[in-house]
ROKE-21012 format. One record per atom (N, C-alpha, C): x, y, z. Coordinates in steps of 0.2 Angstrom, whole numbers, plus 2048, in hexadecimal, padded with zeros to 3 digits. Layout:
! ROKE-21012
XYZ...
***
This chain:
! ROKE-21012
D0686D110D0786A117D0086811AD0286211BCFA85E11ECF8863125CF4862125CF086612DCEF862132CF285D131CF2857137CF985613ACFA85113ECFF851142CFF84813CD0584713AD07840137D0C83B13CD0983513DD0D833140D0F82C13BD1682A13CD19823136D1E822139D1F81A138D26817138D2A818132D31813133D3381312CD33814125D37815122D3681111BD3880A11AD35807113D337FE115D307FC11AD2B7FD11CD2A7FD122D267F4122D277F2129D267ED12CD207EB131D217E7134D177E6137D197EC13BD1E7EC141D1D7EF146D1A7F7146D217FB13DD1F7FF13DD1880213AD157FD139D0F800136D0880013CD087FB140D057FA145D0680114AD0D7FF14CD0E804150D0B80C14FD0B80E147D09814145D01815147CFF80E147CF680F147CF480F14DCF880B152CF780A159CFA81215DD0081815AD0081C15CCF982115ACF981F156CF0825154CEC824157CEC81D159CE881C15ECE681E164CED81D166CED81F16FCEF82716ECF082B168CEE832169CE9834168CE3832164CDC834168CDB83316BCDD82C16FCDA82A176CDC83117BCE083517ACE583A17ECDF83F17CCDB841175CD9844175CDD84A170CE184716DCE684A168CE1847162CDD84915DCD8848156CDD849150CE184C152CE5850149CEA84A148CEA84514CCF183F14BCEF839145CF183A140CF083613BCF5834139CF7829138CFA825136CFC827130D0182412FD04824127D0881F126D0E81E11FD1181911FD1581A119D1A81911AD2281B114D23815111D1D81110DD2080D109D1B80A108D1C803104D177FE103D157FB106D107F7107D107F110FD137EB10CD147E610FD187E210ED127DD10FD137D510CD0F7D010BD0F7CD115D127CD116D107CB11ED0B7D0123D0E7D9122D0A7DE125D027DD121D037DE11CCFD7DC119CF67D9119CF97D111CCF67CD11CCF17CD124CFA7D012ACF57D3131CF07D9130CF07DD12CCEB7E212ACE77DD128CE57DC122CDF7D9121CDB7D4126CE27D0129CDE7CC12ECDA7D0134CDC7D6134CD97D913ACD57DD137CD57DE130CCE7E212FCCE7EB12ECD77EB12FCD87F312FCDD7F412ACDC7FC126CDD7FF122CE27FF123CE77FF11ECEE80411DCEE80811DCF480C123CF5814121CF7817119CF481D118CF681E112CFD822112D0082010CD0781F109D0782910BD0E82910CD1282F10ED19831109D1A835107D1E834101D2483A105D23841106D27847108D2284A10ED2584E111D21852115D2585A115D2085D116D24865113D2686911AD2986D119D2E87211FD27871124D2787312BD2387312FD1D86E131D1E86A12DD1786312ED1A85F135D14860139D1385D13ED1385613FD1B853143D1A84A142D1A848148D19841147D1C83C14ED1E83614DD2683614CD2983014CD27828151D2682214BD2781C152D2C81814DD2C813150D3280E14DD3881014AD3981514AD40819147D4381F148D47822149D4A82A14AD5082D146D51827142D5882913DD5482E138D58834136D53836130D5383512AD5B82E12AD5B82B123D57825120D55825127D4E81F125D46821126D44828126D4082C126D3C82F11FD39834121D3583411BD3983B116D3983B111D3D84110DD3784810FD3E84E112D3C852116D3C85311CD3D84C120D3E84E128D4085312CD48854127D4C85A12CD4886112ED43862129D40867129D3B86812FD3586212ED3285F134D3086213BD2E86213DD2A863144D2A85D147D3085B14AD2D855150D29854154D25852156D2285415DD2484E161D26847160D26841164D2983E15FD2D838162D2F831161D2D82C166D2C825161D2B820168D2F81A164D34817166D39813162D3B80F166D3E808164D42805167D49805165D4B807160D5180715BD5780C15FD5D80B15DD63810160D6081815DD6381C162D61823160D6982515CD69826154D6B828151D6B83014BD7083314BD6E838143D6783D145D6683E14BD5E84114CD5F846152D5D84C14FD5D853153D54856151D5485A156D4E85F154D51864157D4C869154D4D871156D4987315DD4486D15FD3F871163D3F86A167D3E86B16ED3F866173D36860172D37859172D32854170D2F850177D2C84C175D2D847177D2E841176D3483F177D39837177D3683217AD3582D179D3582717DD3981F179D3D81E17ED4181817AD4381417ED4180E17CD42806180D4680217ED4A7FF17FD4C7F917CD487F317AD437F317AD3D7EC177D3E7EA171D3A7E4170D3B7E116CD377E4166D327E9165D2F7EC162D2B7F4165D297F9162D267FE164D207FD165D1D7F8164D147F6163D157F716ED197F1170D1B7EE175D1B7F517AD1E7FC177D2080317BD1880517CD15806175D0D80A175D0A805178D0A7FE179D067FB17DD077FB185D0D7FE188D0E80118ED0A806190D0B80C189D0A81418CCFF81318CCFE80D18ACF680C18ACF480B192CFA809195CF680419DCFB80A19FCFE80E19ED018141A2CFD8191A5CFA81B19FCF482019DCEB81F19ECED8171A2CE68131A2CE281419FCE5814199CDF813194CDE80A192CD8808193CD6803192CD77FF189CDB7F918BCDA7F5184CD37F1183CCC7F417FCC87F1180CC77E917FCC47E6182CC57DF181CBF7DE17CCC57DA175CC07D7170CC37D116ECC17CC16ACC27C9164CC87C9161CCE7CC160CD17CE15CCD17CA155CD27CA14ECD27C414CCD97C214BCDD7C414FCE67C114FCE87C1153CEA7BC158CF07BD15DCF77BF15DCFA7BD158D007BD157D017BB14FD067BF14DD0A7BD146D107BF145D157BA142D1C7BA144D217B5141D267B7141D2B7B213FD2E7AE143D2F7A6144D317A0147D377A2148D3B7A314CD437A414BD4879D14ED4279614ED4779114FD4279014BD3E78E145D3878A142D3B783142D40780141D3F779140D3F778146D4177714CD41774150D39776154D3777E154D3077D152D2C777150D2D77714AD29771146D2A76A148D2F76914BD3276414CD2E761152D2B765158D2976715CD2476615DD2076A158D1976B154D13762154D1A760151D1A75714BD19754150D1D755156D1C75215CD18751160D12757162D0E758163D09756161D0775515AD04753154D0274A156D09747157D0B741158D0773F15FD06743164D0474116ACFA74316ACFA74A164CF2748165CEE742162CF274015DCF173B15ACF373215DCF5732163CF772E166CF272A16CCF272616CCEB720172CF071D173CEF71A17BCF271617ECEA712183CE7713180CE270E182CD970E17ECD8712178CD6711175CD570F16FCD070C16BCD0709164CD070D15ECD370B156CD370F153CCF712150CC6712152CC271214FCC371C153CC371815BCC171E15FCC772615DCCE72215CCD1726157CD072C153CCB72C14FCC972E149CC473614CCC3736152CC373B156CC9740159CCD740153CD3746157CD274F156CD475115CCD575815BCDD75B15ECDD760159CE4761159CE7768160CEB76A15FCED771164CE9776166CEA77516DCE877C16FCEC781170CED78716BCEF78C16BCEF79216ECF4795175CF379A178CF879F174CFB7A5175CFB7AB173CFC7B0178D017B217CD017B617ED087B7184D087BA184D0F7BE18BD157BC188D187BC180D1C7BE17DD1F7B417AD187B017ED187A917CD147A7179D147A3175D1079C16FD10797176D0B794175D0C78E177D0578A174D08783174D0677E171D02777174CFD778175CFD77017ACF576B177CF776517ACF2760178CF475B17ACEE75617ACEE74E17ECED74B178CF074417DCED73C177CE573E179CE5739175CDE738173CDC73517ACDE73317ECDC72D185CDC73218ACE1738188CE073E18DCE773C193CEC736194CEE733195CF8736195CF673B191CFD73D18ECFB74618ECFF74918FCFE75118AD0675518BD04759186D0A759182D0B761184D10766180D1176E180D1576F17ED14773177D1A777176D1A77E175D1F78017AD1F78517CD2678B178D23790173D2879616FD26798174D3179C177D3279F179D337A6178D327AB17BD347B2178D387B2173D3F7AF171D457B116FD427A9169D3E7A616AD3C7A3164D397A7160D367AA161D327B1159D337B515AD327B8153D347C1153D2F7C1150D287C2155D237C6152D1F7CB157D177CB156D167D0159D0E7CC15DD0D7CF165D067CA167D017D0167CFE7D1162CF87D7161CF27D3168CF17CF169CED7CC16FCED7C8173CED7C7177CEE7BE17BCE77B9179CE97B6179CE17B0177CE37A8176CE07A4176CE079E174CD979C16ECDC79716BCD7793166CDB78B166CD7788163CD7780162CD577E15ACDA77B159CDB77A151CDE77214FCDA771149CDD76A146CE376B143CE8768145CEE765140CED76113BCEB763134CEA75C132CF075C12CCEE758129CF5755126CF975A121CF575F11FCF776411CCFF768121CFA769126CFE76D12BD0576B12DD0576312CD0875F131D0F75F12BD0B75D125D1175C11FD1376311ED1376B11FD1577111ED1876E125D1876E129D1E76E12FD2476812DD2376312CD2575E12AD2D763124D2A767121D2D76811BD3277011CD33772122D35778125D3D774127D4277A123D49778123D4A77C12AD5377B12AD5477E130D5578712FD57788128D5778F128D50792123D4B791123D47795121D4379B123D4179E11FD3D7A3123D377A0124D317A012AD2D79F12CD287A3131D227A612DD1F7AA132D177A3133D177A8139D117A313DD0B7A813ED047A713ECFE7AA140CFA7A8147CF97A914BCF57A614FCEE7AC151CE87A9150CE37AD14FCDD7AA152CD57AD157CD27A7158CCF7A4157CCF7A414ECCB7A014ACCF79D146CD779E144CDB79713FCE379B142CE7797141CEE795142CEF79413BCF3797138CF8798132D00799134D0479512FD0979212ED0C796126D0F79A125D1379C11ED1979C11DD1C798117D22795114D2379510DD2779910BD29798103D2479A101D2079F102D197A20FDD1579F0FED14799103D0E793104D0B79510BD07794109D02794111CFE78D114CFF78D119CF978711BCF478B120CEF78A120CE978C126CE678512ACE6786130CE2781134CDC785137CD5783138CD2788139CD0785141CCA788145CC878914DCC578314BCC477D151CC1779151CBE777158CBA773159CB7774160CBC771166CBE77416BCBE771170CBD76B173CC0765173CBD75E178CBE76217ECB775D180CB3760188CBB75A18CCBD75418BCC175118DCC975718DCCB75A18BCD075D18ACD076218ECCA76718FCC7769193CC976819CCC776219DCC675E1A4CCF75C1A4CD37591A1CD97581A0CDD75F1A2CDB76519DCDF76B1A1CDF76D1A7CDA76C1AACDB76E1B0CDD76A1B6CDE7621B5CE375D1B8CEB75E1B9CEA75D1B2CF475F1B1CF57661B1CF476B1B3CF97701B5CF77711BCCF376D1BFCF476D1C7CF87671C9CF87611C4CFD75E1C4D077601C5D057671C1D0E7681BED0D76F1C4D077711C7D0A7771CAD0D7741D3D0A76F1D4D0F76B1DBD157681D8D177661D1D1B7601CFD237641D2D2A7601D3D307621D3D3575F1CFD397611CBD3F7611C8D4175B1CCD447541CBD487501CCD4F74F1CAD4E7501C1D547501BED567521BAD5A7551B6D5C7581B2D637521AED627531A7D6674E1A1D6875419ED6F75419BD72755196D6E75018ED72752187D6F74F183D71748182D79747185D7B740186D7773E18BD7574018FD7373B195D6C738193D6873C18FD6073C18CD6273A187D64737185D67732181D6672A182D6C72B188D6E72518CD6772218ED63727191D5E724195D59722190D5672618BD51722188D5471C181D5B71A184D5C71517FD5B70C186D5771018CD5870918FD51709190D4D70D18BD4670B18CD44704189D3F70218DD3E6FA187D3B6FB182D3B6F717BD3B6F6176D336F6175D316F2179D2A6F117AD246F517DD1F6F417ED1B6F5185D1C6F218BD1A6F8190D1B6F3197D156F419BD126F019FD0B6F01A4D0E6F41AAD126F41ABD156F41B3D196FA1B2D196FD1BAD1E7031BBD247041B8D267091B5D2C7081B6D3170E1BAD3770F1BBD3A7111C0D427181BBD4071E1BBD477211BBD4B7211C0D5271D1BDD5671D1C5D5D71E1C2D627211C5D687241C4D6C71E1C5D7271C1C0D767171C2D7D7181C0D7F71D1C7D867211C5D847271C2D8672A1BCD8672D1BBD8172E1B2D7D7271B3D7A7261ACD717251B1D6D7281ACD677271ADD647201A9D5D71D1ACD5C7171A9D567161ABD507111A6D4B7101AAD4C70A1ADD477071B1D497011B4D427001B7D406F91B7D3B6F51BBD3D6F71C4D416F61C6D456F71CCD456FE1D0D406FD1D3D447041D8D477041DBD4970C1DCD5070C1DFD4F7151E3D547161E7D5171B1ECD527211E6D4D7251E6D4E72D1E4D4A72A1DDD477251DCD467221D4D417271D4D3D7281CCD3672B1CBD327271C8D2B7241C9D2871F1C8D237201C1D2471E1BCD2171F1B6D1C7181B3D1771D1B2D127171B1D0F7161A9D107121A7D0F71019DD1671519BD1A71219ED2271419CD23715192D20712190D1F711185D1C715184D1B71C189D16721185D1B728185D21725188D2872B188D2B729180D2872517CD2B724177D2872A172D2472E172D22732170D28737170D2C737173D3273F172D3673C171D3973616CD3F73216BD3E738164D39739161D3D73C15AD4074315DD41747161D4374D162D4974D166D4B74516AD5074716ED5974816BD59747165D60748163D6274F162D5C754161D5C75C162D5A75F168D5975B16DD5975D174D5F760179D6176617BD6476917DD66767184D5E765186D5F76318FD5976018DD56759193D4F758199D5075719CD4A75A1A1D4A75C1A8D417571A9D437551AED3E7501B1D3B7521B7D357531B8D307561BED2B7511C1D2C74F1C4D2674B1CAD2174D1CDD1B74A1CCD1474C1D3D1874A1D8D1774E1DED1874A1E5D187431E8D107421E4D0F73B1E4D0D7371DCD137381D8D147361D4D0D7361CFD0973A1CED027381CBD0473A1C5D0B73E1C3D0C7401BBD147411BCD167411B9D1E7441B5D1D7441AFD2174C1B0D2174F1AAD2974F1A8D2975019FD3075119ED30754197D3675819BD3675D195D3B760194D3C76118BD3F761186D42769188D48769183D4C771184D5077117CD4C778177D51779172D5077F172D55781176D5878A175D5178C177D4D791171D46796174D40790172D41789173D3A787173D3B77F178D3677E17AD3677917ED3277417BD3277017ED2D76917CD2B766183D26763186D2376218DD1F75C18CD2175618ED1C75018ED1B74E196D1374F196D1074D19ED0E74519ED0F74119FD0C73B1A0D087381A7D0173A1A6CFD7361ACCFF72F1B2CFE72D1B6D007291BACFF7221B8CFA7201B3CFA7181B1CF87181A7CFA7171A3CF671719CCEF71719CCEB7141A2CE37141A1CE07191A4CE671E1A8CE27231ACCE27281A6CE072E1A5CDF73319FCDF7371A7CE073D1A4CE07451A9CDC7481AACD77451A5CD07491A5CCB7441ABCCD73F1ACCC973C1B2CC973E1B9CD17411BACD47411C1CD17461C4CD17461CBCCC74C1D0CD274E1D1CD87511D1CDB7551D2CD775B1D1CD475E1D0CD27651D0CCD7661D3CC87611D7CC47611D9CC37641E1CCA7641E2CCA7681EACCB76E1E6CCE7711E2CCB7791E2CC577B1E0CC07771DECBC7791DBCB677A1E0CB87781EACB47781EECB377E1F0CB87821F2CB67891F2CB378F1EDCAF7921EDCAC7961E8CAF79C1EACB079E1E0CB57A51E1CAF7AA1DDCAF7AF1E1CAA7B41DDCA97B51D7CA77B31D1CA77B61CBCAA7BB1C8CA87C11CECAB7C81C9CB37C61CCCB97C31D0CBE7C21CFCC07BF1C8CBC7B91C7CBC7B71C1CBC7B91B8CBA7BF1B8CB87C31B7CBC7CB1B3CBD7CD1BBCC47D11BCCCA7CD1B8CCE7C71BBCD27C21BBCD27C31B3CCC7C21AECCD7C11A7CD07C71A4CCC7CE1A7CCF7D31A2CD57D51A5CD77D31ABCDF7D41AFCE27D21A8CE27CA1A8CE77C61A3CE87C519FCE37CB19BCE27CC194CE57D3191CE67D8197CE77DD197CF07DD199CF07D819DCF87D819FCFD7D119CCF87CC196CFB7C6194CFF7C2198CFD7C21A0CFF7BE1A3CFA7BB1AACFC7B81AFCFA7B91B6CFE7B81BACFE7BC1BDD007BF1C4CFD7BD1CCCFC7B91CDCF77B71D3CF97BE1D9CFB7C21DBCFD7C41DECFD7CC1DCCFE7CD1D7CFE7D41D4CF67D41D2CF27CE1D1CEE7CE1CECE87D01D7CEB7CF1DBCE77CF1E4CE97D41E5CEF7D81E2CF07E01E5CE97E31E1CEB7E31DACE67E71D5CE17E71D8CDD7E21D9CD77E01DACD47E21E1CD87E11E7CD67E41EBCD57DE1F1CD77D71EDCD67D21F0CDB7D01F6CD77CC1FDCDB7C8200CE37C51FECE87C61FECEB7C01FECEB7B91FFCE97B9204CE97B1206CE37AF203CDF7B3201CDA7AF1FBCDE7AF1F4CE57AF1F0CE77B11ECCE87A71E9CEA7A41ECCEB79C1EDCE579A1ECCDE79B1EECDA7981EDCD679A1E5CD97A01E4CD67A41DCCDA7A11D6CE27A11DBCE379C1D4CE17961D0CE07921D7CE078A1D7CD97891D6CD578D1D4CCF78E1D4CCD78D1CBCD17931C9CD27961C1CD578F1BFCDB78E1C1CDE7871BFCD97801BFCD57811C2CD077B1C2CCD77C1BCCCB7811BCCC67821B4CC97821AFCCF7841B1CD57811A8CD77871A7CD678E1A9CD47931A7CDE7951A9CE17921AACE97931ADCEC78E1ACCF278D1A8CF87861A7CFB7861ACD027841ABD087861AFD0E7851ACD137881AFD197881AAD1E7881B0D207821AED257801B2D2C7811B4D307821B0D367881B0D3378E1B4D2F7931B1D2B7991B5D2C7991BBD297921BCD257911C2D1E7961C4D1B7961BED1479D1BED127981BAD0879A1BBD0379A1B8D0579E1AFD0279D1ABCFF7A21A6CF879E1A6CF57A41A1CED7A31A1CEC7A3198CE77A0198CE479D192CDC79F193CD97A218CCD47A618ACCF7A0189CCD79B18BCC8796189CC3797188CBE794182CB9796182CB4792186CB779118ACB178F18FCAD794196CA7793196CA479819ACA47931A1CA67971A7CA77941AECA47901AFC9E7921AEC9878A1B2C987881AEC997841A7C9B7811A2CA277B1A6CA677F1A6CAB77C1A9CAA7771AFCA977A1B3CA57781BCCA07711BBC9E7731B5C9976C1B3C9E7671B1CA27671B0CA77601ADCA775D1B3CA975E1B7CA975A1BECA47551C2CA37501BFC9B74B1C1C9E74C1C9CA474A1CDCA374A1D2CA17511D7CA17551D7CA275C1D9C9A75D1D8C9675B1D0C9075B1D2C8C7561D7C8D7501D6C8E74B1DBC8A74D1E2C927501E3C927541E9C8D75A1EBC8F75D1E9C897611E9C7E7601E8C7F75A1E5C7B7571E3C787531EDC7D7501F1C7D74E1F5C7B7541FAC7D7581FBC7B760200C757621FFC757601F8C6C7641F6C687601FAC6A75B1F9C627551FEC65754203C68758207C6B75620CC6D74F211C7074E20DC7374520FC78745213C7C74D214C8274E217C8274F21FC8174C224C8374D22CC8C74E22FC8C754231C91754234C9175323BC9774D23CC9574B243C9974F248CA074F248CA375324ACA8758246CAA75E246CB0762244CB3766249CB9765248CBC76C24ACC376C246CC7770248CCF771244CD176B242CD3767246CD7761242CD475B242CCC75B242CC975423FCC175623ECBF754239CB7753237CB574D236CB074A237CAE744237CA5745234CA3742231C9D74422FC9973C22BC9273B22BC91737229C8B73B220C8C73721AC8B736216C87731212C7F73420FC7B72E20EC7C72A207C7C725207C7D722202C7871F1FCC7871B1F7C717161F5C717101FAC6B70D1F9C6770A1FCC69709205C6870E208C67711210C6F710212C7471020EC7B70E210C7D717210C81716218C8371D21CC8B71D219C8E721216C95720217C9972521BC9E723221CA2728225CA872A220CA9730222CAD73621DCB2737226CB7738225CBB739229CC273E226CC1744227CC6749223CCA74A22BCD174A22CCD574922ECDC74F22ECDC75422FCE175A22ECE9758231CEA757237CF075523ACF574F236CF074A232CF174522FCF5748228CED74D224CED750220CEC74A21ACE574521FCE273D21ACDA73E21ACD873B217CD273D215CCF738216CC8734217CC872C215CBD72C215CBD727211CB672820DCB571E210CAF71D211CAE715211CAA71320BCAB715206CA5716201CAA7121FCCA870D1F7CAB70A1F2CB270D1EFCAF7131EBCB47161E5CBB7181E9CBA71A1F2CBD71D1F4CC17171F6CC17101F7CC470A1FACC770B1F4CC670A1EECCA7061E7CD170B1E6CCD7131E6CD27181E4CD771A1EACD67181F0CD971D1F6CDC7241F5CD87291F2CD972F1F2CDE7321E9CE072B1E7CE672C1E1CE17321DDCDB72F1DDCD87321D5CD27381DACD673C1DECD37401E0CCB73F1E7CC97431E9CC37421EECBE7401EBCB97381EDCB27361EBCAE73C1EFCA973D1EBCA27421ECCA07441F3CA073C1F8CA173E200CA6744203CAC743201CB1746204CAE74E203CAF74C1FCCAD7541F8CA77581FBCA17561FEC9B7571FFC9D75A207C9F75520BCA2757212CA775D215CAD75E20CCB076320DCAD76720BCA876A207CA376F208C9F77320AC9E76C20EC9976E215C9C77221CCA276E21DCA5771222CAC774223CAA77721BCAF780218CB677B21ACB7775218CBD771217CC4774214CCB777218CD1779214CD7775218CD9773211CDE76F212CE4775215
***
């Protein structure tokens, strides 16, 4: 009889339960229990194996019998027929299991613990934040490893994505030949998939849902990888019933089918994609649901798209009880601009379950998106084909208030420790104002550092390899601005609650009046950019300069 305390899952044992057996040794020394030593009832299998070596950690050594009185702790299992030979004999001291309690007695009172989850990894990574014990923040080098449980339509999904990185609506094909593929996030029991045309003018997301994998998220994280043609034909080649497990890690994304693997490795981030993320999901976090289609009706509706391109608006508008587009407005229409760039989702809509149509306010994006069972598909389309997302100052009003670092900070290990954000739970923890919680969000989401998810109607957050003031520097206007304060050029003439008026120096001795207006809730600049654009493509550098001067909130 071993002198240690042995702790194992099953026999044939599975990722869960081999993890789960390391990850309980783990959190019993962290308790300060030393004699708990991993084990394992069987061979590892080529998938467990593969997450072991990818993370650099030993397999427990094999366990064959255990003699009368050897001290154990059950995880991932409690039947004794799927135990180790000898159990009956055994010393339990604990269980931690998701599984039905079956066939299992002891002689001496333990400790149980059983969830209904979707894995026991999911139970011990509770009893961590229970017991405050810290997940230290590293590198992991795997997010996530698992099997697709919808893979074709995944892939289908994927193709389609692929199709939109590789897609310009206003550049030539030389500039082309500059593609970068998916950004990869990881975490709160979702995949998710996103990327732009190359003009930045389109972006795309496909989002696995929980109930789309059976796998496991050993870390939350993001990376950015090429789809190149290897990848795209192993998707391309994924049946409706196959088995399919996926890797996601933040150096390659791996894809295995039939014995075959493909690997995509990390590749740099565009600084343009960068500037684009944090548009569009301030774009989709004001947008609202207009319409919703059956798969006859999203049918009906993209069979009246034209054949062609078109320069000019066009219009979604209800006629009875069939959708259509139209040159023509009509009341309740939604106003869509380079209408031949929806032609990107025509290969997925015969498998579409439902689309659901979302509008800016003021119409600067609609978005539409796709429904199959546990995976979605999401195409954002910017306001004009020449506008790209990465140009637009939508985020530049949150980036006027400055949020303290250490929140920012705080904010990372919250989200990383909890694979999600909370704005609210995140200002109880912390110790934060609430009505500073709105300004933190819109803050983070400026820097990209936070999507949105529309169904949800919540933030999730993405692990970017960008460092803040890196970020803050994409904005020429904001430095602009700021640039304006330093030499002070900025006079305020008058302010109080509902009007600021201020004058702004220009080149060659031209003053420009800046009039921010709250009542109105209009802004207005006398200065060029600000005449061409009236406010569409966000605040010129005056505006910006004046609302920072005079602690401006809308």
């Amino acid at each position: 009889m071993e002198n240690k305390v042995l702790v194992f899952g099953h026999k044939n044992p599975d990722t869960d339960t081999i993890c789960s057996s390391i990850v309980r040794e783990i959190l019993s020394h962290k308790d300060g229990w030393d004699s708990v030593e991993a084990r394992r009832l069987g061979n590892i299998n080529k998938e467990t194996q593969y997450v072991l070596d990818y993370l650099g950690i030993k397999a427990p050594e094999l366990l064959e019998k255990v003699e009368e009185g050897q001290q154990v702790l059950l995880v991932d299992h409690n039947e004794f027929n799927q135990s180790v030979e000898g159990i009956e004999k055994a010393e339990i001291l604990g269980v931690t299991d998701h599984h039905r309690i079956a066939n299992f007695e002891t002689s001496n009172p333990l400790y149980y613990i059983a969830k209904p989850y979707g894995c026991t990894s999911t139970i011990l990574f509770e009893q961590f934040k229970q017991f405050g014990h810290e997940i230290e923040k590293k590198e992991a080098p795997c997010f996530f490893w698992g099997k697709l449980t919808q893979p074709y339509m995944t892939a289908r999904c994927l193709i389609a994505l692929s199709n939109v990185v590789q897609s310009s609506f206003n550049l030539t094909p030389s500039q082309l030949s500059m593609l970068k593929d998916p950004i990869v996030t990881a975490g709160n029991n979702r995949l998710r998939f996103e990327g732009f045309s190359n003009c930045a003018g389109v972006y795309a997301r496909v989002d696995v849902l929980p109930d789309g994998h059976d796998g496991e998220f050993l870390e939350n994280g993001t990376t950015n990888v090429d789809f190149n043609p290897g990848m795209i034909s192993a998707l391309g080649g994924i049946g409706r019933q196959e088995n399919v497990v996926m890797s996601v890690g933040p150096k390659e994304v791996g894809l295995y089918n039939k014995g075959e693997k493909v690997i995509e490795r990390k590749v740099p981030l565009p600084v343009k994609w960068i500037k684009g993320l944090t548009t569009v999901q301030i774009y989709q976090s004001v947008a609202e649901k207009v319409y919703s289609f059956n798969r006859i009706q999203t049918l009906q509706l993209f069979q009246t798209l034209p054949k062609s391109s078109v320069k000019c608006d066009y219009y979604l508008v209800m006629r009875g009880q069939k959708p259509a587009f139209s040159p023509v407005k009509s009341m309740n229409a939604v106003c869509i601009g380079g209408l031949h760039r929806l032609r990107l989702l025509e290969p997925l809509l015969p498998f579409a379950d439902e689309l659901k149509v979302f509008a800016h306010p003021t119409m600067q994006s609609t978005i539409w998106q796709l429904y199959f069972g546990p995976v979605r598909f999401s195409l954002s389309l910017s306001r004009e084909c020449w506008r790209g997302f990465s140009g637009e100052g939508a985020a530049l009003e949150s980036l006027l208030e400055d949020v303290p670092e250490r929140w920012i900070e705080a904010m990372d290990k919250y989200s990383y420790a909890n694979q999600q954000f909370n704005p609210t739970l995140f200002a109880i923890e912390e110790h934060i104002d609430l009505d500073k919680v709105d300004s933190l969000s819109a803050r983070l989401a400026a820097m990209g550092l936070l999507g949105f998810d529309l169904d949800e109607n919540s933030f999730f957050y993405r692990r970017l390899p960008f460092k803040t003031e890196r970020i803050l520097s994409l904005n020429p206007r904001m430095i602009a601005a700021e640039k304006l304060l330093e030499e002070e050029k900025v006079e305020i003439i008058s302010n109080d609650e509902k009007r600021t008026e201020a004058r702004v120096a220009g080149s060659g001795g031209v003053r420009h009046t800046v009039i921010l207006d709250r009542e109105s809730e209009k802004e207005r600049c006398t200065c060029t950019w600000f005449s061409s654009n009236q406010g569409e493509r966000g605040a010129c550098k005056h505006i910006l300069a004046v609302k920072k001067l005079a602690q401006w909130k809308n």
